[in-house]
C-alpha positions as CSV (number, residue, x, y, z in Angstrom):
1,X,113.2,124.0,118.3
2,X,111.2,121.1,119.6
3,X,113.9,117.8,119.0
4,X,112.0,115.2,117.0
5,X,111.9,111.5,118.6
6,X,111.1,108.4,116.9
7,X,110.2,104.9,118.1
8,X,110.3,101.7,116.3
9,X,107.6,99.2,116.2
10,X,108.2,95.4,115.6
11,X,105.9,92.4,115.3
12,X,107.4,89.4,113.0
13,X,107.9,90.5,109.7
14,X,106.7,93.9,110.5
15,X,108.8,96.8,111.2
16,X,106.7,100.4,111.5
17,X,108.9,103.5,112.4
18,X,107.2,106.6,114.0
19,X,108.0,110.1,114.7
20,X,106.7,112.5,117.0
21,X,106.0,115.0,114.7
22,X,102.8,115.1,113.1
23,X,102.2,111.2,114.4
24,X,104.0,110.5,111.0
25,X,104.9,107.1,109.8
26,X,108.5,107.4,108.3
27,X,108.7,103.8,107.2
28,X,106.9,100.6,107.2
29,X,109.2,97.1,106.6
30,X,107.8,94.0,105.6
31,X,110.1,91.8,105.5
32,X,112.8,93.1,102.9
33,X,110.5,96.1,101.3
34,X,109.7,98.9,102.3
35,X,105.9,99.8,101.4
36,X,105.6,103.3,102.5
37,X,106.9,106.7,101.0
38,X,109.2,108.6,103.2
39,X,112.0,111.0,103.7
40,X,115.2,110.5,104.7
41,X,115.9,112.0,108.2
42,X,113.0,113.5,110.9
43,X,114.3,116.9,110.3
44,X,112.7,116.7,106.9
45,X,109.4,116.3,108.4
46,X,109.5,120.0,109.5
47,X,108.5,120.9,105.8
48,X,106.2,117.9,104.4
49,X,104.7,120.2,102.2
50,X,102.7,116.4,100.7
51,X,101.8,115.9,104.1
52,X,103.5,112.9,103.6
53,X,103.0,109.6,106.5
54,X,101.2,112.1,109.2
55,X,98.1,112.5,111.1
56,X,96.0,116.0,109.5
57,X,94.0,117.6,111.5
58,X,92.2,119.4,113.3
59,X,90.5,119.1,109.7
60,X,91.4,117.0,107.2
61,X,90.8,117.6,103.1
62,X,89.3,121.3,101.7
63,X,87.3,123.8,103.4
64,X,85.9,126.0,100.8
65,X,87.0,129.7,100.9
66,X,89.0,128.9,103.8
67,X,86.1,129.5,106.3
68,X,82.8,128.1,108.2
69,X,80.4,129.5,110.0
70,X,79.0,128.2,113.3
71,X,76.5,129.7,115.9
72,X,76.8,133.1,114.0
73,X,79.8,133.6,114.0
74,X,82.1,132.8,110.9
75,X,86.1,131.5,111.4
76,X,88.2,132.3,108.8
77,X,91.1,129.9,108.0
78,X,94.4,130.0,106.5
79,X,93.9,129.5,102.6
80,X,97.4,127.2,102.4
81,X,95.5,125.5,99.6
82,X,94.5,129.2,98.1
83,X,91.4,129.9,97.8
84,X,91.0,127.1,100.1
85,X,91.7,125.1,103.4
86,X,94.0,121.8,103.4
87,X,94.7,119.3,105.7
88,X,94.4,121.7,109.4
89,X,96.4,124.3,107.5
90,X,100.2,125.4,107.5
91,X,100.5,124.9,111.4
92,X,97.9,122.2,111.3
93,X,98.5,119.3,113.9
94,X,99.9,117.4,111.0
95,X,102.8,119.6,111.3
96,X,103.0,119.6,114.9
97,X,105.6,118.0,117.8
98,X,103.8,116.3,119.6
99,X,104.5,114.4,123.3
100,X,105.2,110.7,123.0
101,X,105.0,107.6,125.5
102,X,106.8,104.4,124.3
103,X,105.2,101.0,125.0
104,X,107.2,98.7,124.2
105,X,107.5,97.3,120.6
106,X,104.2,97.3,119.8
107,X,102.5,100.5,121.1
108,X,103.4,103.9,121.2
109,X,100.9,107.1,122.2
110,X,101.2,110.4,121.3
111,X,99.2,113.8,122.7
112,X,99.3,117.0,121.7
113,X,96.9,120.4,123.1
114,X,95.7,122.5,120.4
115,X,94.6,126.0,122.0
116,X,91.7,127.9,121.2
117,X,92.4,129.9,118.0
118,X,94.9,127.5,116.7
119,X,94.6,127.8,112.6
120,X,91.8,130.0,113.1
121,X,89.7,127.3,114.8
122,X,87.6,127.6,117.8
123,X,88.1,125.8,121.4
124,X,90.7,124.3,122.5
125,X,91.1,120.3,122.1
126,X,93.3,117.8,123.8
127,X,94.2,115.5,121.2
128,X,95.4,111.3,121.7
129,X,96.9,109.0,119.6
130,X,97.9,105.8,120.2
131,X,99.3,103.2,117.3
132,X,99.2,99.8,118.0
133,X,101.1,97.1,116.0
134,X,99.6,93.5,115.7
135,X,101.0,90.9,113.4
136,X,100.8,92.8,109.9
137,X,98.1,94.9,111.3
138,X,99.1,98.5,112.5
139,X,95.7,100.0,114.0
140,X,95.5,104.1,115.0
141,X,92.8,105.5,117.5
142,X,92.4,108.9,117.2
143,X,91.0,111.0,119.8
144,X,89.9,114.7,120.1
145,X,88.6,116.3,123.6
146,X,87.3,119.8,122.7
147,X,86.4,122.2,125.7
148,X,83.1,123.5,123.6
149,X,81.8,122.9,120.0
150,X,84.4,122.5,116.9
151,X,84.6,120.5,113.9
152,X,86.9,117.8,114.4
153,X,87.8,115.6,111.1
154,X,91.4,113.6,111.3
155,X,92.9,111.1,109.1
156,X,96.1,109.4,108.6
157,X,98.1,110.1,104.9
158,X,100.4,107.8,104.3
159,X,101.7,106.8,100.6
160,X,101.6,103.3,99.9
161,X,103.4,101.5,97.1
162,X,103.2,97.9,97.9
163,X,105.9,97.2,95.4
164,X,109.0,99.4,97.3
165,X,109.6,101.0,93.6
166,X,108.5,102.7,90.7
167,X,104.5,104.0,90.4
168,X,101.9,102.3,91.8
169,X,100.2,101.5,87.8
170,X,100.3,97.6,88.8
171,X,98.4,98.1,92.2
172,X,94.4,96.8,92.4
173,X,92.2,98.5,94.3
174,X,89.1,97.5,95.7
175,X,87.1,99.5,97.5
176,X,83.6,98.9,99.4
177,X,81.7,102.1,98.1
178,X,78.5,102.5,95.9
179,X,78.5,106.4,96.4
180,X,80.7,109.5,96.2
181,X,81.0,113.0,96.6
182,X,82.1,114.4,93.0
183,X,84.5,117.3,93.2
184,X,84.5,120.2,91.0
185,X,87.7,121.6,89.2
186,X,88.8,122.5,92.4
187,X,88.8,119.4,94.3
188,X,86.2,121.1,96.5
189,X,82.8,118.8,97.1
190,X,80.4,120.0,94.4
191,X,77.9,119.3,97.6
192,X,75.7,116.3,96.3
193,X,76.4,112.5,96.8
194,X,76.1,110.3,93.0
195,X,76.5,106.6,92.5
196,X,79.7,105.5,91.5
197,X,78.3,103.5,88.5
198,X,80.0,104.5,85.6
199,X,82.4,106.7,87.1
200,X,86.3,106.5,87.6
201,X,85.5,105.9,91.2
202,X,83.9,103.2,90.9
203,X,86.2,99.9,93.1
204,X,83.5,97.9,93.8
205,X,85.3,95.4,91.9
206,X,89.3,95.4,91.7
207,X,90.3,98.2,89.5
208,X,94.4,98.2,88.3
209,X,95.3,102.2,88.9
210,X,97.4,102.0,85.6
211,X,94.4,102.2,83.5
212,X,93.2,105.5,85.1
213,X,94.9,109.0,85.0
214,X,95.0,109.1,88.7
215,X,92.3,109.8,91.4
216,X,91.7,112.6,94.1
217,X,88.3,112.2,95.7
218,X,86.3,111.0,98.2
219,X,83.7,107.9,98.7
220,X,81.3,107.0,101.1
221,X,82.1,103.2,102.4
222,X,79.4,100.9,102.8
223,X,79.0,100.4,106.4
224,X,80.2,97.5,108.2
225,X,82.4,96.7,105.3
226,X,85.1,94.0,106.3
227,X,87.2,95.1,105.1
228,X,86.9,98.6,103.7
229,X,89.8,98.2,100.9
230,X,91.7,96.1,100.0
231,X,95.2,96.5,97.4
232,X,96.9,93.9,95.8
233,X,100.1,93.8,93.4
234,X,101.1,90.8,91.3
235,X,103.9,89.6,93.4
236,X,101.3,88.6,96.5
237,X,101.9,91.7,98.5
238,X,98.3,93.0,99.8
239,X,96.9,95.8,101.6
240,X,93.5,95.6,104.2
241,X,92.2,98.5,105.4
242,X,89.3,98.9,108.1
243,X,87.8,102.1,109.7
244,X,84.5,103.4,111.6
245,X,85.1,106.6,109.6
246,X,82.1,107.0,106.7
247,X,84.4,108.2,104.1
248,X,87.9,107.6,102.3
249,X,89.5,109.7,100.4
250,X,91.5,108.2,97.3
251,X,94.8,110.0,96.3
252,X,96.9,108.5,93.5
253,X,99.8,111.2,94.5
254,X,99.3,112.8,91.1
255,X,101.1,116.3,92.2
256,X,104.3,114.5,94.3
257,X,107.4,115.6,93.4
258,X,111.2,115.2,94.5
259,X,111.4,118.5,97.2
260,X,113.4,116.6,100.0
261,X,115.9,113.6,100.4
262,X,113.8,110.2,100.2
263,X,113.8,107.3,102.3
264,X,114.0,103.8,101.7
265,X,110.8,103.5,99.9
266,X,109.9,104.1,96.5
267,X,111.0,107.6,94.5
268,X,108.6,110.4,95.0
269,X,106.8,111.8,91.9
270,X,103.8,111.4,90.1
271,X,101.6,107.9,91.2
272,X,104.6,107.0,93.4
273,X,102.1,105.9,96.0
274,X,98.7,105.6,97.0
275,X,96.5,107.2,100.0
276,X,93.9,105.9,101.2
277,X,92.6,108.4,103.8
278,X,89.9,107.0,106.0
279,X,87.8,110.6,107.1
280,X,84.2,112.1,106.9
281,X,82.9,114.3,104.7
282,X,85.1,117.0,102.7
283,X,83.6,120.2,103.7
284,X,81.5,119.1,105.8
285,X,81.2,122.5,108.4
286,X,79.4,123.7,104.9
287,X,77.3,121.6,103.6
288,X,75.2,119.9,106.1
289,X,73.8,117.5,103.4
290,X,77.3,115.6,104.3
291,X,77.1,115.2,108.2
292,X,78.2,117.2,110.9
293,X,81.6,116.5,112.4
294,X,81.1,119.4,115.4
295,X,82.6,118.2,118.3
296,X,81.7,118.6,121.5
297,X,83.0,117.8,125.4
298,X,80.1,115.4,125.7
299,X,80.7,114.2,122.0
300,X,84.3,114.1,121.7
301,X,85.8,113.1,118.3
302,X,87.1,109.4,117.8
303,X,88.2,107.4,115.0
304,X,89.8,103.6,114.9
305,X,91.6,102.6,111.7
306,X,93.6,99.7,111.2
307,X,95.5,98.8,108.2
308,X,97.0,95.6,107.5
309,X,99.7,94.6,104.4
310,X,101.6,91.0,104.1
């Protein structure tokens, strides 16, 4: 078995540790709290059945019925979310060791090579990671090199709870996003795009997570939006997020519970933290209506996300 390494990233008040497996953030310090969910050693990271603090892929969110079809030919996926797709799947590259290169305190790259077939998918993609820590500011840039055409859709899951404790009822959220894509009883995409006006997902202005009963769906952001989201609690602590992906997927951890020894961070269970996963489209490879995310050698997948809390 692969061992695990970790590296630690420092810039003033900001301490970020990261693990080679899955890219996952175990912990993020700011100052004296700890504003991340975690567990409590690497070795837990092997079963992360919340996906908790890693990079999913080679698709993130649902694929329905576990499969796509492209250039006549259909893939058929593992159904780890049964009947559908999650997150890559059970060996997804959220799940995966992958090689990293130290920079420092304030950089660290990983890479991984995902073979043709891996999870079901076609081609075989060389994928690159590299976190970078600024200030407050930790930024990922996600790339995926495929050696023909795939769908390629990654995003970063970490839990936030701003407060280091309890739920996160007392966090705002604002979010720059005057459309979604509704899900049906299944979290699947129902496969149309509505305004959020007089919906729960409506964030356009700040909206205290308390007064909801929690959130698992996607938004389309408004593009160019600086920033994307923004969280703030009632002690000062906020959160900034910015991305060049189109969507963002709000989870309020409404199915966490207490599987594995936790970290420094808040208790896991129900609204313990927050995800805010910039991605495209949920089930995209089906419904063209939502943009393609095929990948190609001459259009290789890319993403830049930063998020920034003080």
């Amino acid at each position: 078995m692969d061992q695990i390494t970790s590296h630690v990233l420092r810039d003033g008040d900001t301490k970020v540790t990261v693990l080679s497996l899955g890219c996952a953030v175990m912990d993020w310090r700011v100052r004296d709290r700890h504003v991340v969910l975690g567990y409590r050693t690497p070795e837990h990271y092997r079963q992360n059945p919340a996906s908790m603090g890693v990079i999913c892929g080679r698709v993130a969110n649902r694929i329905a019925g576990a499969q796509f079809d492209l250039d006549g030919v259909t893939y058929s996926l593992p159904a780890n979310a049964s009947p559908h797709h999650l997150h890559g799947g059970p060996g997804g590259i959220g799940r995966r060791n992958w090689q990293m290169s130290r920079d420092g305190e304030r950089a660290v790259e990983f890479r991984l090579l995902s073979e043709d077939g891996d999870q079901g998918y076609p081609g075989r993609v060389a994928f690159r990671v590299v976190m970078r820590l600024k200030g407050g500011r930790l930024t990922w840039k996600m790339e995926g090199v495929p050696d023909r055409v795939t769908p390629i859709n990654l995003t970063q899951h970490l839990y936030f709870n701003l407060t280091g404790q309890g739920t996160v009822a007392d966090h705002n959220l604002r979010i720059v996003a005057d459309r979604y894509t509704p899900n049906g009883p299944d979290l699947v995409p129902l496969g149309r795009i509505d305004p959020v006006a007089g919906t729960a997902y409506d964030f356009r202005t700040p909206v205290r997570l308390g007064d909801g009963e929690g959130w698992d769906g996607n938004l389309i952001l408004t593009k160019g939006a600086d920033p994307a989201a923004e969280v703030a609690v009632p002690d000062g602590m906020t959160l900034r997020l910015w991305t060049d992906r189109p969507g963002m997927q709000v989870y309020t951890a409404n199915t966490l519970k207490h599987v594995l020894p936790e970290g420094p961070g808040a208790a896991h269970g129900r609204f313990a933290g927050l995800c805010l996963e910039a991605q495209d489209m949920p089930n995209a490879v089906n419904v063209p209506a939502f943009g393609s995310i095929l990948c190609s050698p001459d259009a290789p997948y890319r993403q830049v996300t930063s998020i920034e809390i003080g």
